[in-house]
C-alpha positions as CSV (number, residue, x, y, z in Angstrom):
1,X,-8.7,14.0,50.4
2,X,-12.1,14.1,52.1
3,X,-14.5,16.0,49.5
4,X,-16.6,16.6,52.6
5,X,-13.0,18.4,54.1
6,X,-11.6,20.1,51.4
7,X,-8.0,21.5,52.5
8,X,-7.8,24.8,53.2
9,X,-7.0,27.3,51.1
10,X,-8.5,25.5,48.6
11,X,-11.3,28.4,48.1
12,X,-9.0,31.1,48.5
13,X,-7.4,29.9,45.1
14,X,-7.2,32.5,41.9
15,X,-10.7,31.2,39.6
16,X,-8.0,29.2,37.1
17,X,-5.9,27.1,40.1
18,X,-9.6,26.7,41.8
19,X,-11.6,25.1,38.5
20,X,-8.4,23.1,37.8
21,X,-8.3,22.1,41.7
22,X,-11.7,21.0,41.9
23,X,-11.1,19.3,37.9
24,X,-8.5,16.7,39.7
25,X,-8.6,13.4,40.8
26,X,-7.1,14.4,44.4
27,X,-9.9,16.8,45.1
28,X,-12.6,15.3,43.0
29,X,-12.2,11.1,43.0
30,X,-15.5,11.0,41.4
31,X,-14.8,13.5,38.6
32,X,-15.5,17.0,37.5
33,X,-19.3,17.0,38.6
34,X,-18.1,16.0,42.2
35,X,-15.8,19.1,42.1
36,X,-18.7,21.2,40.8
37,X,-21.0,20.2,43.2
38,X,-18.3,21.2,45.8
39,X,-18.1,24.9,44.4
40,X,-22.0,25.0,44.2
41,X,-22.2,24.1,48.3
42,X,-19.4,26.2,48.7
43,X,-21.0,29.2,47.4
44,X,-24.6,28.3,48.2
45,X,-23.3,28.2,52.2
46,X,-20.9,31.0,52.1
47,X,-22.4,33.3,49.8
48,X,-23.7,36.1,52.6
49,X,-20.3,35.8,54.2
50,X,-18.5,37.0,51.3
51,X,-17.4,40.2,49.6
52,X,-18.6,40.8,46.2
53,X,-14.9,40.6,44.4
54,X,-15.2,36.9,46.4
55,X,-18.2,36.5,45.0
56,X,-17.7,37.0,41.7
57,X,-14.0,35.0,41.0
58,X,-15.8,31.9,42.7
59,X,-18.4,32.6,40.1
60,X,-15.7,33.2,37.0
61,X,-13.9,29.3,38.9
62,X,-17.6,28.0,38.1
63,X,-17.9,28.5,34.5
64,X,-14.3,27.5,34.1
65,X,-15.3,24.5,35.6
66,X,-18.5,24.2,33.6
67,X,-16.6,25.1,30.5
68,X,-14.3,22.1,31.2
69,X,-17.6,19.4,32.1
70,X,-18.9,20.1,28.8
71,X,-15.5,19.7,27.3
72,X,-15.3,16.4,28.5
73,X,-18.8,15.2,27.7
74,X,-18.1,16.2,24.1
75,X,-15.0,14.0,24.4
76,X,-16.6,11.3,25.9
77,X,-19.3,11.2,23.4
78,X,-17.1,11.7,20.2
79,X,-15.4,8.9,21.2
């Protein structure tokens, strides 16, 4: 999968499915940051197009997503 090409659908994805899309190897080769700065374009490019219920479960996908980043750092480091 082409990062720069993300399949579509992808977006459209429930907050959970999308943070745990964006978490894996298929979407993300480089890892969880890669995925996150996906999200971040994503929402820094679409945000006027988008309703504000959009809006706010892209936002709820990017703490799940940050949640899960600092998850692993501590695991990486305690290690």
């Amino acid at each position: 999968m082409d990062p720069a090409n993300p399949h579509p659908g992808l977006f459209a994805q429930p907050p959970e499915a999308l943070a745990d899309s964006l978490a894996s190897k298929e979407v993300s080769p480089q890892g969880t940051a890669a995925g996150m700065r996906l999200l971040e374009f994503y929402i820094s490019h679409a945000a006027k197009r988008l309703s504000p219920s959009r809006l706010r479960r892209l936002e709820k996908a990017r703490k799940l997503l940050a949640a899960r980043m600092e998850r692993e750092l501590k695991h990486k480091n305690a290690a």
